[in-house]
TITILUM-807685 format. One record per residue: residue number from 1; residue in one letter; y, x, z of N, C-alpha, C in turn. Coordinates in Angstrom, 1 decimal, m for minus. Example, Ala and Ser with C-alpha at 12.3 -4.5 7.8 and 13.67 -1.06 7.14 Angstrom:
BEGIN
[1 A [m5.7 13.2 7.8] [m4.5 12.3 7.8] [m3.3 13.2 7.8]]
[2 S [m2.2 12.8 7.1] [m1.1 13.7 7.1] [0.0 12.9 7.9]]
end
This chain:
BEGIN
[1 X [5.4 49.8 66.8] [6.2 51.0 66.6] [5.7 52.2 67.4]]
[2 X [5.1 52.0 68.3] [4.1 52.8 69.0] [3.7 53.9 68.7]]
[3 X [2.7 53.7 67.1] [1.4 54.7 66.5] [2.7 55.0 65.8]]
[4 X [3.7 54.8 65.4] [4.6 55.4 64.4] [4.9 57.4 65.2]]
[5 X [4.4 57.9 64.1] [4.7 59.1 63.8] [5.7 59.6 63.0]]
[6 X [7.6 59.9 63.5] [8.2 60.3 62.6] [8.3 62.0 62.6]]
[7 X [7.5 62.4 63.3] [7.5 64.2 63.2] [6.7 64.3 61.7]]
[8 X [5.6 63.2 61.2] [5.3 63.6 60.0] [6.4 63.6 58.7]]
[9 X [7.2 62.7 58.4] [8.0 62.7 57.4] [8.8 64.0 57.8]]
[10 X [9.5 64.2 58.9] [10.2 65.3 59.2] [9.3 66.8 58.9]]
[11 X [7.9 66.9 58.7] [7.2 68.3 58.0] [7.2 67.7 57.0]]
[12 X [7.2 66.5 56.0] [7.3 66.5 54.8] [7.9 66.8 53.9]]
[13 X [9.1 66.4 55.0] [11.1 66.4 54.0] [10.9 67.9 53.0]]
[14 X [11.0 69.1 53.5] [10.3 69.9 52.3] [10.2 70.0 51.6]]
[15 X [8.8 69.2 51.0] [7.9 69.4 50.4] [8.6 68.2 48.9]]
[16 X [8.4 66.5 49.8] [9.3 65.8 49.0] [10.6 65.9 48.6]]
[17 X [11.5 66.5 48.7] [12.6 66.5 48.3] [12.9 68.4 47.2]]
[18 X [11.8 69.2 47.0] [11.5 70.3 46.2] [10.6 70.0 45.6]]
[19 X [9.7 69.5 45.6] [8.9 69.2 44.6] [8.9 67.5 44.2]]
[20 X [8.8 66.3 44.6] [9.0 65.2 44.1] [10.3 64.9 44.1]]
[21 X [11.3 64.8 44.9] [13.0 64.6 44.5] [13.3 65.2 43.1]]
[22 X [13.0 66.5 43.1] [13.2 67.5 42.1] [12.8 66.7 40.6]]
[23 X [11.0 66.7 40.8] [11.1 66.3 39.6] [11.6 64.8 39.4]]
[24 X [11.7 63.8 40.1] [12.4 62.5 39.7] [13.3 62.9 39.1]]
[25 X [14.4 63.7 39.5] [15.9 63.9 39.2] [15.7 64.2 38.0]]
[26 X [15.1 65.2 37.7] [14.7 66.2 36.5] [14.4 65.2 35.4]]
[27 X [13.4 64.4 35.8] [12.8 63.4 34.4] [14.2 62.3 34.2]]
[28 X [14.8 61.7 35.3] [15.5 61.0 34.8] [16.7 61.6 34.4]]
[29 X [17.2 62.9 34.1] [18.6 63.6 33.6] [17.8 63.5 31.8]]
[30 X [16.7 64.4 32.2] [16.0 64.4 30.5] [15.8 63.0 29.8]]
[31 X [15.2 62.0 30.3] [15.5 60.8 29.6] [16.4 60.3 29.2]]
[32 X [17.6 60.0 30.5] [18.9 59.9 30.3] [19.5 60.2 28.8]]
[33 X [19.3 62.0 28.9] [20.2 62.8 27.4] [19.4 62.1 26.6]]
[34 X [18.3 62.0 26.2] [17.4 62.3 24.9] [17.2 60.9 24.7]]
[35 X [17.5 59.9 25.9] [17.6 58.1 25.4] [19.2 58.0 24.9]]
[36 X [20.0 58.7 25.5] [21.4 58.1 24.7] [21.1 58.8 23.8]]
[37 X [21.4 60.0 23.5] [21.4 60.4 22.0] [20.8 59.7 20.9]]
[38 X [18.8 59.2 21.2] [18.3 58.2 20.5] [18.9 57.1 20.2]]
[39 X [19.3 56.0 21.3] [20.2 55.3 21.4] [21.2 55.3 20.7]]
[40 X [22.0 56.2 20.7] [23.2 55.8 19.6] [23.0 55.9 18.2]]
[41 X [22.1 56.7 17.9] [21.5 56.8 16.2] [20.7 55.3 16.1]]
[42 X [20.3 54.6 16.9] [20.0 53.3 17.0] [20.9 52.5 16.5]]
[43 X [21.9 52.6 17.7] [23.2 51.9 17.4] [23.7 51.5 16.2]]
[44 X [23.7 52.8 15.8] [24.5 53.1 14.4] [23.8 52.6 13.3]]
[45 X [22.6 52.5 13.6] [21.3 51.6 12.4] [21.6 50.4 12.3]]
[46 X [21.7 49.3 13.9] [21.5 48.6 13.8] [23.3 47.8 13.6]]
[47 X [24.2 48.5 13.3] [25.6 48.3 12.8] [25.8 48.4 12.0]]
[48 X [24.9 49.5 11.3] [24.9 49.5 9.7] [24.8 48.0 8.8]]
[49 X [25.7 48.3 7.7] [25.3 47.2 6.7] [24.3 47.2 5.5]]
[50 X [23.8 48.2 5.9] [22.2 48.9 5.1] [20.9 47.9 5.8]]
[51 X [20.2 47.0 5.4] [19.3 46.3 6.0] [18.3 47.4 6.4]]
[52 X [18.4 48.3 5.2] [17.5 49.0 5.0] [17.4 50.0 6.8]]
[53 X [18.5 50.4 7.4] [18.7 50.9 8.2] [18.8 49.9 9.5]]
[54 X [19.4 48.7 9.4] [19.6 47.9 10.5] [17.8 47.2 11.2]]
[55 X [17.5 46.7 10.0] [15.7 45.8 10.0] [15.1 46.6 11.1]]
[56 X [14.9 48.3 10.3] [13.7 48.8 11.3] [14.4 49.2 12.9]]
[57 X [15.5 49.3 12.7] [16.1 49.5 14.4] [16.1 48.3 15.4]]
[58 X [16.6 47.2 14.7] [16.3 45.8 15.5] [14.9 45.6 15.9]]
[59 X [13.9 46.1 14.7] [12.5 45.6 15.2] [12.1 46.3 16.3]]
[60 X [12.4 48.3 16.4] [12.5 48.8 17.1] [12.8 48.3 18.5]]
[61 X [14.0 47.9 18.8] [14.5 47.7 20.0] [13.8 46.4 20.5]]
[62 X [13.7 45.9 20.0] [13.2 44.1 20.4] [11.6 44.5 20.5]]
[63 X [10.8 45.4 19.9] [10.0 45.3 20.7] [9.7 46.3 21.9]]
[64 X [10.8 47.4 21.9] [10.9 48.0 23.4] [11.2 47.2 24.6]]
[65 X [11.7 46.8 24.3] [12.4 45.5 25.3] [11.7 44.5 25.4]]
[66 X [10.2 44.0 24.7] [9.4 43.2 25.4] [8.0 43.2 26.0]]
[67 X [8.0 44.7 25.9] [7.0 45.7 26.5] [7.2 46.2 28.3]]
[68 X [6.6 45.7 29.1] [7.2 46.2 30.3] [6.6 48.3 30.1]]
[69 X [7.4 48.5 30.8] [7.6 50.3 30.7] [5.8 50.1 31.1]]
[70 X [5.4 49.7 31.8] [3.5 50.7 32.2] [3.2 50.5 31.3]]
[71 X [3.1 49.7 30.4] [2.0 49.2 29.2] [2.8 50.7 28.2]]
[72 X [3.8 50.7 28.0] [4.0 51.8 26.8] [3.5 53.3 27.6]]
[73 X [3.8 53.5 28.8] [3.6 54.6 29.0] [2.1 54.5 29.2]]
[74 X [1.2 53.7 29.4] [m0.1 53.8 29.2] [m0.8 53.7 27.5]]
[75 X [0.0 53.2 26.6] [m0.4 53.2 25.6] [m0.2 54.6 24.8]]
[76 X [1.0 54.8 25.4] [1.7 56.7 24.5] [0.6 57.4 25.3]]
[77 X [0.2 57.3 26.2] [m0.6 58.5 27.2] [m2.0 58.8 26.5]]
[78 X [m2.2 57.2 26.3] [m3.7 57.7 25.9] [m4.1 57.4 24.4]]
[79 X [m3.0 56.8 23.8] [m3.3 56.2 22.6] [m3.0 57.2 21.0]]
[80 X [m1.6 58.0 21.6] [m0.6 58.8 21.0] [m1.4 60.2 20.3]]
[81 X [m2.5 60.3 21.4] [m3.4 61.8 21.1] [m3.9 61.9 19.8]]
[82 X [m4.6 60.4 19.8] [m5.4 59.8 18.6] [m4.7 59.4 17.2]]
[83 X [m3.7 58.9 17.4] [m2.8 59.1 16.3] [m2.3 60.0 15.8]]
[84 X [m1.6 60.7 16.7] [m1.2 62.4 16.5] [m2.4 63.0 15.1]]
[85 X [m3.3 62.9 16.2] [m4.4 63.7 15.2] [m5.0 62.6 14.0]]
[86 X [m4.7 61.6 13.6] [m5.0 60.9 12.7] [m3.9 61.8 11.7]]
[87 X [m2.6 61.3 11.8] [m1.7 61.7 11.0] [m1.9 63.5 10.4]]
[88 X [m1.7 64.1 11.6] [m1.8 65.9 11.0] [m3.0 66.2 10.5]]
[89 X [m4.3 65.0 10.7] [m5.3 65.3 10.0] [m6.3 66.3 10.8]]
[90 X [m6.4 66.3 12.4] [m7.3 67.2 13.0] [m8.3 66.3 13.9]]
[91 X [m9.3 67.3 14.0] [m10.7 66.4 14.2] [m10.5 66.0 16.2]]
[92 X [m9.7 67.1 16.4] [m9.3 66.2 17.9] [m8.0 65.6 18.3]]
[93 X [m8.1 64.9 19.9] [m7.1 64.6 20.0] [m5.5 65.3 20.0]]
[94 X [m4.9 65.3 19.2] [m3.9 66.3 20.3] [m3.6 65.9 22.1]]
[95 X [m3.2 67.8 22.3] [m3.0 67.5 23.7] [m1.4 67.4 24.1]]
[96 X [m1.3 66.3 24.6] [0.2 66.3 25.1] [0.6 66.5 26.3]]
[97 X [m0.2 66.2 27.4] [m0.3 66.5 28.6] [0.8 65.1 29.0]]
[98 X [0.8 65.0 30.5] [1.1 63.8 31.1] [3.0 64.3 31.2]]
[99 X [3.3 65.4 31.6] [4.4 65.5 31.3] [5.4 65.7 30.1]]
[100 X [5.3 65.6 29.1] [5.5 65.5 27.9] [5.4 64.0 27.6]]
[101 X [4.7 63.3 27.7] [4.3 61.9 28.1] [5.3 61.5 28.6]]
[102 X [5.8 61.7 29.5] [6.5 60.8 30.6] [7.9 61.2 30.0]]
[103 X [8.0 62.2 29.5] [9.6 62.4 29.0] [9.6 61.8 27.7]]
[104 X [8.7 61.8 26.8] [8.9 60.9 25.6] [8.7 59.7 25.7]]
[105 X [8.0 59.2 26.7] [7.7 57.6 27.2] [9.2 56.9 27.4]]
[106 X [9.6 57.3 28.5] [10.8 57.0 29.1] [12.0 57.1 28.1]]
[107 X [12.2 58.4 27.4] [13.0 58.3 26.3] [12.7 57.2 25.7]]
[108 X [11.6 56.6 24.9] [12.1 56.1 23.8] [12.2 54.5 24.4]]
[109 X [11.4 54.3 25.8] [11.9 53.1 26.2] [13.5 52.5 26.3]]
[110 X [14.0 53.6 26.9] [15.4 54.0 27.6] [16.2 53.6 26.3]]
[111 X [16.0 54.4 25.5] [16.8 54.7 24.3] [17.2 53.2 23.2]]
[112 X [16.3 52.2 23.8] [16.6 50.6 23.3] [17.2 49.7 24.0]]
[113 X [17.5 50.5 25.8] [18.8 49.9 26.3] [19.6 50.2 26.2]]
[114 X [19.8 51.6 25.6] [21.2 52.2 26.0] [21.6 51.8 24.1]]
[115 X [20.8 51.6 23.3] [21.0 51.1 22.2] [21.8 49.6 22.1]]
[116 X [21.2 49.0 22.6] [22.2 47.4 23.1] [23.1 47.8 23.8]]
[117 X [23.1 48.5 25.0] [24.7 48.8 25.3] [25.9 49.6 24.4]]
[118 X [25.3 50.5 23.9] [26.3 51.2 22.8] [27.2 50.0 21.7]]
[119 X [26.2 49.1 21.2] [26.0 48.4 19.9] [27.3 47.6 21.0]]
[120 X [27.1 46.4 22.1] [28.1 45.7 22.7] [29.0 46.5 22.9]]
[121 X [29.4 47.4 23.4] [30.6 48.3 23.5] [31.6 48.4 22.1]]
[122 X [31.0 48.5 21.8] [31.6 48.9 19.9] [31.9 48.0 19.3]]
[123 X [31.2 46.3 19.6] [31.5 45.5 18.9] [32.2 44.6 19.7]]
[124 X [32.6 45.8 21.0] [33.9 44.4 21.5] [35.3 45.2 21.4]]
[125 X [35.2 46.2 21.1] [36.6 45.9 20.2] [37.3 45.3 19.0]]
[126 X [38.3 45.0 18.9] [38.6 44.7 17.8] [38.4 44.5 16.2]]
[127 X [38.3 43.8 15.9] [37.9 44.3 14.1] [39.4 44.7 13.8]]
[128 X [40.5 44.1 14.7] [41.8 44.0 14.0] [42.4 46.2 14.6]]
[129 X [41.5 46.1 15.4] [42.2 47.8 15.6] [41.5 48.2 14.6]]
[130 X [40.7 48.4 14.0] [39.8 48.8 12.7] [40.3 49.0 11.5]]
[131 X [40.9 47.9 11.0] [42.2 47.5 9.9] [43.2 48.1 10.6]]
[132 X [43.5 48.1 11.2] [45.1 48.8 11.5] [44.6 50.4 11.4]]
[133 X [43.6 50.8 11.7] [43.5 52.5 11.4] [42.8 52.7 10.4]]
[134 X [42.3 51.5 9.6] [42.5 52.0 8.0] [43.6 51.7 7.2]]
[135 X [44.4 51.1 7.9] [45.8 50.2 7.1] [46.5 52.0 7.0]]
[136 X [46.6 52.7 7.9] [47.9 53.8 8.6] [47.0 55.2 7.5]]
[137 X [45.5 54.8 6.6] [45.2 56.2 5.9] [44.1 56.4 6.7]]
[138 X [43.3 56.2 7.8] [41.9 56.4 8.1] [41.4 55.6 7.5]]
[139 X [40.0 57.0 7.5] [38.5 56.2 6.9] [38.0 55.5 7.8]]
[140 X [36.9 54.9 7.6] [36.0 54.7 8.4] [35.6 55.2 9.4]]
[141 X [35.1 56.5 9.2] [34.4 57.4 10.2] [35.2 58.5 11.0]]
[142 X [36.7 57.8 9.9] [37.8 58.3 11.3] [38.5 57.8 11.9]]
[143 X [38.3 56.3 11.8] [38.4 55.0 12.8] [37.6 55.1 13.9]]
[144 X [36.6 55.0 13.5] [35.8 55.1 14.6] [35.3 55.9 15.7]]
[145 X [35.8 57.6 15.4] [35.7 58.3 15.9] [37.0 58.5 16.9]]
[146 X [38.2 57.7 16.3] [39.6 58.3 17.0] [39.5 56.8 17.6]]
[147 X [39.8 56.0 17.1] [39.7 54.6 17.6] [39.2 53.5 18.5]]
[148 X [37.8 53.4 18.1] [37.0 52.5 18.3] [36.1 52.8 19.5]]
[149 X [35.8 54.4 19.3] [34.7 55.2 20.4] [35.6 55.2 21.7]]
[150 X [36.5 56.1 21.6] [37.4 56.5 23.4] [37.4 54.9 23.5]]
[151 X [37.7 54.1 23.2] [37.6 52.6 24.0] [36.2 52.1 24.3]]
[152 X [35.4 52.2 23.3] [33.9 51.7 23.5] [33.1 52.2 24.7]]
[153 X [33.4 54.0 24.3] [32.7 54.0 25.7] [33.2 54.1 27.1]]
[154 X [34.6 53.6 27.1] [35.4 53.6 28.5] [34.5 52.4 29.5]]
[155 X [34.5 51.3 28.0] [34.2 49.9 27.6] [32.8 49.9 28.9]]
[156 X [32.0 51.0 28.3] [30.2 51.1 28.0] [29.7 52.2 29.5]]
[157 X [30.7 52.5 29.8] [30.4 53.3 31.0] [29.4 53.2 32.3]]
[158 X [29.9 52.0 32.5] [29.6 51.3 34.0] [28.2 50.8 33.6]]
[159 X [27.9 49.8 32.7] [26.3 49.6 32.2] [25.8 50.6 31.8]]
[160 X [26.0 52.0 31.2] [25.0 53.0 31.1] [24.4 53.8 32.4]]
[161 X [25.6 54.1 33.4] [25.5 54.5 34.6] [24.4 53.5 35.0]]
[162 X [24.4 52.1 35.2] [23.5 51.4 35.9] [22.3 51.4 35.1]]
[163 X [22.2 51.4 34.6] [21.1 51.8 33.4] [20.4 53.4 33.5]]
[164 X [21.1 54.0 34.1] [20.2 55.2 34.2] [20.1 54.9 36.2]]
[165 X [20.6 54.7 36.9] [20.1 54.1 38.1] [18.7 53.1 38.1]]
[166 X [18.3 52.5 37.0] [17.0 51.7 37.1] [15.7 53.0 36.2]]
[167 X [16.7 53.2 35.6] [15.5 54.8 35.0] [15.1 55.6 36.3]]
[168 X [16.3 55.9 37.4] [15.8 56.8 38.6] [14.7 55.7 39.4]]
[169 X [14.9 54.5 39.1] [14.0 54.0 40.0] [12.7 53.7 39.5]]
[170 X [12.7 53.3 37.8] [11.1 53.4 37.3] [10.5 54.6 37.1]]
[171 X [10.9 55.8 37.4] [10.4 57.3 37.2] [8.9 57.0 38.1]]
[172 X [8.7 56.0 39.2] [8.0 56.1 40.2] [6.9 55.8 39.6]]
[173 X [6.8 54.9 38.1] [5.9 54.9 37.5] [5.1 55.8 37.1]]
[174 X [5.7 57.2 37.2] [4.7 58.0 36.6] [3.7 58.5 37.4]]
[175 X [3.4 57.6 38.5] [1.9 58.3 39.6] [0.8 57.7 38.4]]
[176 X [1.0 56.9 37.4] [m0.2 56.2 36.6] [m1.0 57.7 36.2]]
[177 X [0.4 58.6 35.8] [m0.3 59.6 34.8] [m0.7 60.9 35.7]]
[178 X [m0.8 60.7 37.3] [m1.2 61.7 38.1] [0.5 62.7 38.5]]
[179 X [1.6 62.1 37.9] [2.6 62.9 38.3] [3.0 63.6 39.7]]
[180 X [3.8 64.0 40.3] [4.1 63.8 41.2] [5.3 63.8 41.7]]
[181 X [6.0 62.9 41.7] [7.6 62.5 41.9] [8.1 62.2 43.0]]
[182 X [8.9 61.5 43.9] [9.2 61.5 44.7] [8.2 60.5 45.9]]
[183 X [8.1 59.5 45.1] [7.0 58.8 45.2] [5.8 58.9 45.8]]
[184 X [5.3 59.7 44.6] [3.7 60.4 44.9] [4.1 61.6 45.3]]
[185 X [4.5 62.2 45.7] [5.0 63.0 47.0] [4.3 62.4 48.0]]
[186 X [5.3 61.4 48.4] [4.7 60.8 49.6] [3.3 60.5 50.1]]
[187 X [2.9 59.7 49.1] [1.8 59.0 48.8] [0.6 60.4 49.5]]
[188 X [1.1 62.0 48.2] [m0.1 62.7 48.8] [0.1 62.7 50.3]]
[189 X [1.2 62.7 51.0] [1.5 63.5 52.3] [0.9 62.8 53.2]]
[190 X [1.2 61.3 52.3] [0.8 60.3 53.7] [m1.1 60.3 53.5]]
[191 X [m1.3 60.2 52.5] [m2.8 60.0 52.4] [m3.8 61.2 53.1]]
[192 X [m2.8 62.4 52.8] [m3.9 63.8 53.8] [m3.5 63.5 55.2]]
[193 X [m2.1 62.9 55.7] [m1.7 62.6 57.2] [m2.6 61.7 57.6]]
[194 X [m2.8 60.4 56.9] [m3.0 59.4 57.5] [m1.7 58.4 58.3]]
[195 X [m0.3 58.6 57.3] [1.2 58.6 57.6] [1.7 57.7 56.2]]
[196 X [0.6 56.9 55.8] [1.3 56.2 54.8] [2.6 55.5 55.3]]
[197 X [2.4 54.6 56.3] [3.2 53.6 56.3] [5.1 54.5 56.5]]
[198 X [4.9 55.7 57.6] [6.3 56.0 57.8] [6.9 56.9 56.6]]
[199 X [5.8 57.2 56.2] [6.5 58.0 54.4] [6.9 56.8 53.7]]
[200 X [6.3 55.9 53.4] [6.6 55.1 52.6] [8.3 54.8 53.1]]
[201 X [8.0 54.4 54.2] [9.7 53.6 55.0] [10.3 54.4 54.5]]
[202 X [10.2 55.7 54.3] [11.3 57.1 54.7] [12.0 56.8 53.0]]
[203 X [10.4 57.1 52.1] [11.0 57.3 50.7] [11.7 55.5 50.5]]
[204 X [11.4 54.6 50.8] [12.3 53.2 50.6] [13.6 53.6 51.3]]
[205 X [13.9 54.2 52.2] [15.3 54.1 52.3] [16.3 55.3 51.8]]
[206 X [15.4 56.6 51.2] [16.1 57.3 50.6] [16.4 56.6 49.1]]
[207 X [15.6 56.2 48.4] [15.7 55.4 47.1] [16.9 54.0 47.6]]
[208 X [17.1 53.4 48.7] [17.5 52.5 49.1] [19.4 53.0 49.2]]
[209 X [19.8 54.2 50.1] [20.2 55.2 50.2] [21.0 55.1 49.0]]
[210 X [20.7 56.0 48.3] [20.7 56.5 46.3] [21.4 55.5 45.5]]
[211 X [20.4 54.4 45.6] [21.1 53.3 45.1] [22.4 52.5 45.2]]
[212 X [22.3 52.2 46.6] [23.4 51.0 46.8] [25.0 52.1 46.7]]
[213 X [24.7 53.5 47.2] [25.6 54.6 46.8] [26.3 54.4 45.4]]
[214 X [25.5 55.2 44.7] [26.0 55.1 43.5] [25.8 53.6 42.7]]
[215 X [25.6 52.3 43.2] [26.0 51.6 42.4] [27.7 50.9 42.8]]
[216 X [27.2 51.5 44.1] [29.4 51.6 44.5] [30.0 51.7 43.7]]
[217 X [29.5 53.0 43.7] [30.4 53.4 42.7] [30.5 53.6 41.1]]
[218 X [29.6 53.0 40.8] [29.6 52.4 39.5] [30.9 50.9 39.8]]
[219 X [30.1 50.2 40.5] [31.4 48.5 40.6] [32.9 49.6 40.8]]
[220 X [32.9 50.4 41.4] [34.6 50.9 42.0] [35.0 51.4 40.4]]
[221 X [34.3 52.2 39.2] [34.4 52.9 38.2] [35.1 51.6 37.2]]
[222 X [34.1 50.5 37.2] [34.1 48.7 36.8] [35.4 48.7 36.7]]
[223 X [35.8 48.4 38.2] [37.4 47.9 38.6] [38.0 48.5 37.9]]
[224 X [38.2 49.9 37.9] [39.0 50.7 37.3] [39.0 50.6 36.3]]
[225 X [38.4 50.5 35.3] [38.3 50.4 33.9] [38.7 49.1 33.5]]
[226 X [38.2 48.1 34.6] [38.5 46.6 34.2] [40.2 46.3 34.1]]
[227 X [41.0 47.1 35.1] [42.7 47.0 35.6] [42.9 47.9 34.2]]
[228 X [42.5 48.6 33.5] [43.3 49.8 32.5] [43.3 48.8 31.3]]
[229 X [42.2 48.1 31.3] [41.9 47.4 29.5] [43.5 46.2 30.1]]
end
């Protein structure tokens, strides 16, 4: 504990928490929106009684879900340019750049958990509250909307919250594509210092921090939702 230098994390704090805090937060709020909203058009495919609609969403999700996240975001990074430009028909790659990358990566990974959580939410309510709000003169799509949803996602809350808490923690993935997040923040600071080891400690216990916080309070949100049903 000696050679430990904490005056260096304390010139870094700065640097990491405006420029890599920043952008973690940033990527994981954008994936967040742009995976639920995917996600629930998911949902709704794969609840459909259209095979036609349900087939391709199931294959969809089941193979997001057996892909660990580096392989897709290594495959969309470098693979996507070449297809791009197969499809629109141009002699180069398109360019997407690494951040565009990392928000459509993460989206569409995201977007096939929060797709299984939507789909269990929804299908634990009732079929019999369903029939009772078509028995009283709703449709369908006004059952579901007045009915089935305010409970599903009361239902669905606590797993999406935790579900975007493991998004803030795979963001770290994106040093593959040269990003620089909270992470690789560090990483440069310590690597020009020669301060790997006390950045690293620093960034493990602010991520450490973050977590065990808001997963409080996700279990306390649980309870509460668990005592109302």
């Amino acid at each position: 504990m000696n050679d430990f230098d904490f005056a260096a994390v304390l010139n870094a704090i700065p640097y990491l928490f405006k420029t890599g805090m920043a952008f973690t937060v940033t990527l994981t709020l954008l994936a967040a929106a742009m995976g639920l909203a995917l996600g629930t058009v998911l949902a709704m495919m794969r609840l459909s009684p259209f095979r036609l609609l349900s087939v391709p969403a199931a294959i969809y999700v089941n193979i997001m879900r057996s892909i660990p996240l580096l392989l897709v975001i290594f495959w969309f990074y470098f693979l996507m340019p070449y297809v791009g430009a197969w499809l629109v028909g141009s002699p180069r790659p398109l360019q997407l750049g690494a951040y565009r990358s990392a928000i459509i990566t993460f989206t569409m990974f995201e977007a096939a958990y929060f797709c299984e959580i939507m789909r269990a939410g929804i299908q634990s309510i009732s079929r019999g509250q369903i029939a009772a709000a078509m028995a009283i003169g709703l449709t369908p799509g006004q059952a579901m909307r007045s009915v089935v949803l305010p409970q599903a996602v009361r239902n669905m809350v606590p797993s999406l919250l935790t579900r975007i808490i493991i998004l803030f923690q795979d963001t770290s993935l994106v040093y593959v594509l040269s990003l620089t997040d909270f992470l690789g923040a560090a990483s440069k600071i310590g690597q020009r210092d020669g301060r790997l080891v006390e950045l690293y400690l620093f960034v493990a216990l602010v991520y450490l921090i973050i977590c065990v916080t808001t997963s409080q309070a996700v279990k306390r949100l649980e309870m509460r939702t668990a005592v109302v049903r």
